[in-house]
DSSP file (Angstrom, degrees, kcal/mol; ACC not computed):
  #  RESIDUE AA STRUCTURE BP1 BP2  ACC     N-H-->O    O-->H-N    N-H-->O    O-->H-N    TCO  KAPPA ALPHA  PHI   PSI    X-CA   Y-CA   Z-CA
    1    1 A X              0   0    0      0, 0.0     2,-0.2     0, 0.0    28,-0.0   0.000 360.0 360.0 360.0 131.9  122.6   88.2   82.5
    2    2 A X        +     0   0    0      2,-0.0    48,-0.1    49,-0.0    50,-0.0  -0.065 360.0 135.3 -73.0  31.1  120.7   86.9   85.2
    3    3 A X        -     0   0    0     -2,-0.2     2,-0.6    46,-0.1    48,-0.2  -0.110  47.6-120.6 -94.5 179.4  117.2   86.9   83.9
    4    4 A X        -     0   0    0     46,-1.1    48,-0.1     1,-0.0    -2,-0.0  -0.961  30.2-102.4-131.2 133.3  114.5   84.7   83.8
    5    5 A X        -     0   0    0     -2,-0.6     2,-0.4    46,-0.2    48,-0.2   0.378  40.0-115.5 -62.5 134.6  112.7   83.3   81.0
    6    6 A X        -     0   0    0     46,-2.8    -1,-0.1     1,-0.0     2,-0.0  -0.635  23.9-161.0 -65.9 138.0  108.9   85.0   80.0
    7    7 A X        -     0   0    0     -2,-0.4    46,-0.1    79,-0.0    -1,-0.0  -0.334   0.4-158.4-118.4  43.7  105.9   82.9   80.3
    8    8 A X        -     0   0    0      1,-0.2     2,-0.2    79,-0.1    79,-0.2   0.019  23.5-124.0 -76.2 143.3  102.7   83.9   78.5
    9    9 A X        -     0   0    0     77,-0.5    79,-5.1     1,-0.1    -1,-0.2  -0.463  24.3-107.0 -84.2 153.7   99.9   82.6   79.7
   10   10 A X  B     -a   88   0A   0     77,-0.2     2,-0.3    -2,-0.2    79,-0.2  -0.411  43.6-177.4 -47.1 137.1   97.7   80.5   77.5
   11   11 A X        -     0   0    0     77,-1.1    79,-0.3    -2,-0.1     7,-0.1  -0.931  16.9-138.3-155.9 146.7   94.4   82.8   76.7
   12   12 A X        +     0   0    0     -2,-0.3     2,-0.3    77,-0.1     3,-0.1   0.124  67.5   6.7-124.4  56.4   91.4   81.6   74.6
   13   13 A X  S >  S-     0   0    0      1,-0.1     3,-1.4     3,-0.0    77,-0.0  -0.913  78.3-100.4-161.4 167.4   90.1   83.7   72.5
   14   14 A X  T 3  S+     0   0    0     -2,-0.3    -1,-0.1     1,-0.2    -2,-0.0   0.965 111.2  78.2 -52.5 -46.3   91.1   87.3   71.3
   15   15 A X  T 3  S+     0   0    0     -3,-0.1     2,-0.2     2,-0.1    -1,-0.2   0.676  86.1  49.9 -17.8 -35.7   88.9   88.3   73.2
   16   16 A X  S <  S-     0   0    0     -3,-1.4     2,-0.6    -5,-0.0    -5,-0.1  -0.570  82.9 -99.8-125.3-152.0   90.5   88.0   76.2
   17   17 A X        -     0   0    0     -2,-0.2     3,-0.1     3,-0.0    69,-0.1  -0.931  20.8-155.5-140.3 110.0   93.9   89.3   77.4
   18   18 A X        -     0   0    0     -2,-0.6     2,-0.5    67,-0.1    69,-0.3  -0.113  54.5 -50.8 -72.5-171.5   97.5   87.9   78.0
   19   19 A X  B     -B   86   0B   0     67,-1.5    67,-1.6    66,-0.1     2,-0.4  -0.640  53.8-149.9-111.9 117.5   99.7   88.9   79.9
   20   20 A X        -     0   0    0     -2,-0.5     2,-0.5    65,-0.3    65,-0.1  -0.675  10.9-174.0 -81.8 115.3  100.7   92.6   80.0
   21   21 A X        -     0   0    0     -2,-0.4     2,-0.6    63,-0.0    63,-0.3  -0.927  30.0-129.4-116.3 103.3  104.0   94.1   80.9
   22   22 A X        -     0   0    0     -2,-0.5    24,-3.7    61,-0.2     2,-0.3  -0.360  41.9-162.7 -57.4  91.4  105.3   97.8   81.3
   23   23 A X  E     -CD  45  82C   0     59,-2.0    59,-3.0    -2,-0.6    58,-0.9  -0.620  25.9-176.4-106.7 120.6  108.5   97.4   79.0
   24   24 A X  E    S-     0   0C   0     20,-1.3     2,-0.2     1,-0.3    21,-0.1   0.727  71.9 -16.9 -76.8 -48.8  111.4   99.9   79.0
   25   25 A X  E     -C   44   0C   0     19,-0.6    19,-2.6    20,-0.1    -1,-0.3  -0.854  50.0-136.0-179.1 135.1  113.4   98.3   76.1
   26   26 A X  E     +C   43   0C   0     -2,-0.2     2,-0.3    17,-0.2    17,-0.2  -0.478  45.5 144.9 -68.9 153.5  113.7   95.2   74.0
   27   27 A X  E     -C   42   0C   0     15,-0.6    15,-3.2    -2,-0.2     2,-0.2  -0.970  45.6 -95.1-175.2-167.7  117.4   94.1   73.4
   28   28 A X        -     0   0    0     -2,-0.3    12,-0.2    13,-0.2    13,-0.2  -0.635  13.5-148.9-114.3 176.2  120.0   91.2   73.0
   29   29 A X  S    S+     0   0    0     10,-2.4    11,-0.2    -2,-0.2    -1,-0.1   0.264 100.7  21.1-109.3 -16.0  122.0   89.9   75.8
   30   30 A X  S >  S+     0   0    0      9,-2.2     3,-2.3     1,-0.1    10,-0.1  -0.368  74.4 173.9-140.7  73.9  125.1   89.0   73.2
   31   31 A X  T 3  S+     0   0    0      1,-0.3    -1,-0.1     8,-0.1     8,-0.1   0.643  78.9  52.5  -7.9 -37.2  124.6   91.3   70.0
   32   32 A X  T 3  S+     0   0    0      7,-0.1    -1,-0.3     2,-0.0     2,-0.1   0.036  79.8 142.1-132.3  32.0  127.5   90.4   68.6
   33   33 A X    <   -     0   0    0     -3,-2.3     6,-0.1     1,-0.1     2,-0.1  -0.342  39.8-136.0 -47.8 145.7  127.1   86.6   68.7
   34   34 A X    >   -     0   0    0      1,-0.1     3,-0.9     4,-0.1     2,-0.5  -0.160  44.0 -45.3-112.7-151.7  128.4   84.5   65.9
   35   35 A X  T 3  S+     0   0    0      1,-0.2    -1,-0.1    -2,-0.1     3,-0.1  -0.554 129.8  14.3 -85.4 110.2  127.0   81.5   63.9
   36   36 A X  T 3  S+     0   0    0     -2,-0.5    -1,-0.2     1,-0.5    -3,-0.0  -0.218 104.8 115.2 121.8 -30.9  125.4   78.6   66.3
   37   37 A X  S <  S-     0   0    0     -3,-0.9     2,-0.5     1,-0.1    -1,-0.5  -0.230  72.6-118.9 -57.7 143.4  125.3   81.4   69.6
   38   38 A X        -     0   0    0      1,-0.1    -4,-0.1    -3,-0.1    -1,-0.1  -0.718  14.8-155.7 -87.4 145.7  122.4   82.3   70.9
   39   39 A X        -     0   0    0     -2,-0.5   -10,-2.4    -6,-0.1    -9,-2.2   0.651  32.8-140.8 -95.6 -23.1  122.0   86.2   70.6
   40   40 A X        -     0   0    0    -11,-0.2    -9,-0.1   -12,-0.2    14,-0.1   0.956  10.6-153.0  60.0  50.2  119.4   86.3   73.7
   41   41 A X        +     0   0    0    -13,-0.2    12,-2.8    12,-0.1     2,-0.7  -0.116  22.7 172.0 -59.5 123.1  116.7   88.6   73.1
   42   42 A X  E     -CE  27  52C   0    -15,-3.2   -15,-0.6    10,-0.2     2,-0.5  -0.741  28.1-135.4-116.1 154.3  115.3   89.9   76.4
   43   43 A X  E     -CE  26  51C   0      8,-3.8     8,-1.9    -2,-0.7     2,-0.7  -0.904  19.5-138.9-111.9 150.7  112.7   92.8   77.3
   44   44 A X  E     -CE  25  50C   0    -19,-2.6   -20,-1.3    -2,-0.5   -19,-0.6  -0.607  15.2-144.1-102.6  69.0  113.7   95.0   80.1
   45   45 A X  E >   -C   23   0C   0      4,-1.0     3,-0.5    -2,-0.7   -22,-0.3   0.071  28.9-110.0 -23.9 163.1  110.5   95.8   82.5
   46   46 A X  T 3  S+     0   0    0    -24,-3.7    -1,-0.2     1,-0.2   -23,-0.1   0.066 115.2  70.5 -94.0  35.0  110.5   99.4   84.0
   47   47 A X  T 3  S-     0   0    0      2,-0.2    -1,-0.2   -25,-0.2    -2,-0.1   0.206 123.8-103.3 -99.8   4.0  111.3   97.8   87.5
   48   48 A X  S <  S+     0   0    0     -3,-0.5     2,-0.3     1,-0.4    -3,-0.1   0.333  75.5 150.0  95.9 -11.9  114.6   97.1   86.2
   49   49 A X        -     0   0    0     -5,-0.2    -4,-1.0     1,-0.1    -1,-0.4  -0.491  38.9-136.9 -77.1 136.5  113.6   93.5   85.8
   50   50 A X  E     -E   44   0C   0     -2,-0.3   -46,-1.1    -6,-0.2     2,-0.3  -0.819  12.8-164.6 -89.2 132.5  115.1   91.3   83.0
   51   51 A X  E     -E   43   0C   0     -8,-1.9    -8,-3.8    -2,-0.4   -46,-0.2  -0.946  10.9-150.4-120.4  95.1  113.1   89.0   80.9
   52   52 A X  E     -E   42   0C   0     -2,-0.3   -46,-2.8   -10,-0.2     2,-0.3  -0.447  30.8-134.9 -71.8 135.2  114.8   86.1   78.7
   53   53 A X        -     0   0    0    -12,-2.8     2,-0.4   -48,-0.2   -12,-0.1  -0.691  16.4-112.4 -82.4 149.4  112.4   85.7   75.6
   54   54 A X        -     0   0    0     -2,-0.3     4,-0.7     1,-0.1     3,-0.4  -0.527  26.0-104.7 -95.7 147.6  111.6   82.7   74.6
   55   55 A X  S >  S+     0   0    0     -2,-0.4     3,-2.2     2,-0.2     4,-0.4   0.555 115.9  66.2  -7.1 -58.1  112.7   81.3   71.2
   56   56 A X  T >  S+     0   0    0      1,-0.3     3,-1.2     2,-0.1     2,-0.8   0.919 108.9  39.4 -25.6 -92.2  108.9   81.9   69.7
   57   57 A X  T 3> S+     0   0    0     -3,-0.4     4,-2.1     1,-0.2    -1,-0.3   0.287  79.9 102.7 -71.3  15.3  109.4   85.7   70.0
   58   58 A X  H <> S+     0   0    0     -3,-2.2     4,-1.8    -2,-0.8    -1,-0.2   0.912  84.2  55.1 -59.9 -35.4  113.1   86.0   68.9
   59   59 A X  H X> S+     0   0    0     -3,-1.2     3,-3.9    -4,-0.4     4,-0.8   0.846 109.0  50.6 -43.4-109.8  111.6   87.3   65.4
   60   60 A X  H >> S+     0   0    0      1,-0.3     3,-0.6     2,-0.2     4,-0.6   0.269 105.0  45.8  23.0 -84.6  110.0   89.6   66.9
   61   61 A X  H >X S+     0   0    0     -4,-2.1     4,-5.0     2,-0.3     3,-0.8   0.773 107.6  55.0 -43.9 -47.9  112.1   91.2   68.9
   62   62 A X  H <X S+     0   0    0     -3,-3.9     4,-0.8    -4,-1.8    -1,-0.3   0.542 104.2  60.4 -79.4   2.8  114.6   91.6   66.7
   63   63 A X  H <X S+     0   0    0     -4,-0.8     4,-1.2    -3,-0.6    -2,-0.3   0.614 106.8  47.7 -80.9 -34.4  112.1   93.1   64.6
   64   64 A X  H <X S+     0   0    0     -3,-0.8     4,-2.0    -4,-0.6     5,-0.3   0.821 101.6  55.6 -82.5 -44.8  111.6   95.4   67.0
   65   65 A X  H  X S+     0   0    0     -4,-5.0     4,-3.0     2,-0.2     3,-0.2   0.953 110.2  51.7 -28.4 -54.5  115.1   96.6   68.0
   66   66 A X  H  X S+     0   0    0     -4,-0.8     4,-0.7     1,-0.2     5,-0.2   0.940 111.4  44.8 -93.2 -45.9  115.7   97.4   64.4
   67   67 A X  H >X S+     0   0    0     -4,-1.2     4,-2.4     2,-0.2     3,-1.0   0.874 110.5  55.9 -31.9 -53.2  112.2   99.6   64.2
   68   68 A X  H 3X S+     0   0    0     -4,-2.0     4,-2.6     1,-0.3     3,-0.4   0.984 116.3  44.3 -81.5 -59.2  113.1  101.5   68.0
   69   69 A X  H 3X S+     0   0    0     -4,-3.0     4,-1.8    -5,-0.3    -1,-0.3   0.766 115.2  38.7 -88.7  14.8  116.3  102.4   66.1
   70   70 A X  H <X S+     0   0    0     -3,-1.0     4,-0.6    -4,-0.7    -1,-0.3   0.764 113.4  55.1 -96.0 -35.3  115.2  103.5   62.8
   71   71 A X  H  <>S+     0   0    0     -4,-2.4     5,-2.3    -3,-0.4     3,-0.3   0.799 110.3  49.4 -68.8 -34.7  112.4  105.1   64.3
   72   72 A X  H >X5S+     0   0    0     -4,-2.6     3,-4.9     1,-0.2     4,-0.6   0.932 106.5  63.1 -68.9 -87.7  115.5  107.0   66.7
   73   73 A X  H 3<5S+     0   0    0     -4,-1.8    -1,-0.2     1,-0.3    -2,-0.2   0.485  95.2  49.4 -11.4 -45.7  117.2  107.8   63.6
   74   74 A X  T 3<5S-     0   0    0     -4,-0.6    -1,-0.3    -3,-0.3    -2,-0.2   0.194 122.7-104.1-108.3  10.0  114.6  109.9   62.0
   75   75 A X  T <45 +     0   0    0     -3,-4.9     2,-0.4     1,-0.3    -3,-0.2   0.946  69.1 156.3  73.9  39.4  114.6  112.0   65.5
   76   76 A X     << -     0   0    0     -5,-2.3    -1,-0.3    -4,-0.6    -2,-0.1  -0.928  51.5 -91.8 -85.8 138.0  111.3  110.4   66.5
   77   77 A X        -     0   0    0     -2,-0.4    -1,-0.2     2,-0.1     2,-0.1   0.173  54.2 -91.3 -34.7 174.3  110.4  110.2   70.1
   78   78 A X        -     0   0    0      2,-0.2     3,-0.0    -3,-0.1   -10,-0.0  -0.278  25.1-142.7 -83.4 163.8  111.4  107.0   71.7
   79   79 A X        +     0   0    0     -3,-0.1     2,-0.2    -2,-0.1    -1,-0.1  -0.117  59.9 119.8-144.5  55.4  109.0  104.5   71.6
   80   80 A X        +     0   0    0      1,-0.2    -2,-0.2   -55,-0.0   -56,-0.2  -0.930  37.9  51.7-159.6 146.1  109.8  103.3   75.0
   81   81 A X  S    S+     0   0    0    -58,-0.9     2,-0.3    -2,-0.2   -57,-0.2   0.553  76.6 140.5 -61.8 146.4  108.4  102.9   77.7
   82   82 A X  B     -D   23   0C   0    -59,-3.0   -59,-2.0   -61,-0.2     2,-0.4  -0.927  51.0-103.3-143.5-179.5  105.4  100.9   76.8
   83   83 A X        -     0   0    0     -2,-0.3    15,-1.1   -61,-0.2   -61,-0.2  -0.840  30.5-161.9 -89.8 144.1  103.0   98.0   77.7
   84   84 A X        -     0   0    0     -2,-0.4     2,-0.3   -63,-0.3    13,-0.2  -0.495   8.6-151.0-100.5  22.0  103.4   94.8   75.9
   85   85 A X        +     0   0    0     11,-0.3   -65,-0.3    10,-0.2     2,-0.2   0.126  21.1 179.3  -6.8  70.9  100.8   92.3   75.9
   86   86 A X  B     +B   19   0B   0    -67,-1.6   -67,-1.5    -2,-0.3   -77,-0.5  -0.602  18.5 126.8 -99.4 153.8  102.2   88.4   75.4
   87   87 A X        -     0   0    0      7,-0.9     2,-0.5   -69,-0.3   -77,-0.2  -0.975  49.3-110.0 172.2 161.0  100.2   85.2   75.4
   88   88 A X  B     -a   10   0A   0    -79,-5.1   -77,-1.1    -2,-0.3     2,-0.4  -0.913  32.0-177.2-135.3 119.4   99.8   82.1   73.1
   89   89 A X        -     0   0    0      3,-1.3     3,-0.4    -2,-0.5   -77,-0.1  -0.940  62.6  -1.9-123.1 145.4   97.0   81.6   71.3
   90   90 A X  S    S-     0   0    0     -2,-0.4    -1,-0.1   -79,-0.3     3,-0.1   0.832 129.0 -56.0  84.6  23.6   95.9   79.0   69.2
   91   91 A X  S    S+     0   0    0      1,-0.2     2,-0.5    -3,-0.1    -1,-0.2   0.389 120.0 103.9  69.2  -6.6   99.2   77.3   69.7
   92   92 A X        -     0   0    0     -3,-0.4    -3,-1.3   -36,-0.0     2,-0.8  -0.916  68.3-132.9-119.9 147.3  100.9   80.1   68.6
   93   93 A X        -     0   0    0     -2,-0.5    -5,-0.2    -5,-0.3   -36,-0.2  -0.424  30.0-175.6 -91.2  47.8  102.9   82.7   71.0
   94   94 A X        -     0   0    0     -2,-0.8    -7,-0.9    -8,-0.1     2,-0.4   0.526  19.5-165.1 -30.7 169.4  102.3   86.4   70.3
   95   95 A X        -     0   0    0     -9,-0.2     2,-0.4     2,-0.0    -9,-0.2  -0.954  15.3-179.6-148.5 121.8  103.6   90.1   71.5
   96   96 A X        -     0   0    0     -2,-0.4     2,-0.5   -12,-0.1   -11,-0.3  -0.826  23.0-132.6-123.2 114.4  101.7   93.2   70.7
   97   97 A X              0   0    0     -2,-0.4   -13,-0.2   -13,-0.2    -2,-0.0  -0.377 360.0 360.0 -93.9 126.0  102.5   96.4   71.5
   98   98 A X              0   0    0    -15,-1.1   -14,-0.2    -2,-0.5    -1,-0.1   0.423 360.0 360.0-101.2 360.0  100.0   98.3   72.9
């Protein structure tokens, strides 16, 4: 995959707002990596653009894959596309889906 790595801006307080992106679908770029590969979690914009995550949000993500399809499983709507909100604050990197 050609993508290029995500960048949350810094923001300092809750208050105020990182950086927001209209998100098609979280995913891996090798799913079926084995022990010491990188699996490559990306988010997919709905311009088609790919977005490498960065270590920080790998939880995450894959925390979300496995909701979107458990949530598909029980023949709930999709829960894609959505906006995304990413930033680090406090030293620490965050995702919320909004």
């Amino acid at each position: 995959m050609d993508e290029i790595e995500l960048q949350p801006p810094t923001v300092t307080s809750p208050r105020h707002t990182g950086l927001i992106v209209d998100v098609a679908d979280v995913g891996l770029g090798d799913p079926m990596a084995t022990t010491g590969e990188p699996t490559r979690p990306y988010i997919r914009c709905t311009d088609s653009t790919l977005l490498q995550l960065p270590e920080q949000l790998h939880d995450w993500a894959i925390t979300v894959i496995a909701t979107t399809h458990a949530h598909l499983a029980t023949r709930h709507p999709t829960m894609f596309p959505r906006q995304i909100e990413f930033g680090v604050l406090d030293g620490a990197m965050y995702a919320e889906l909004l």
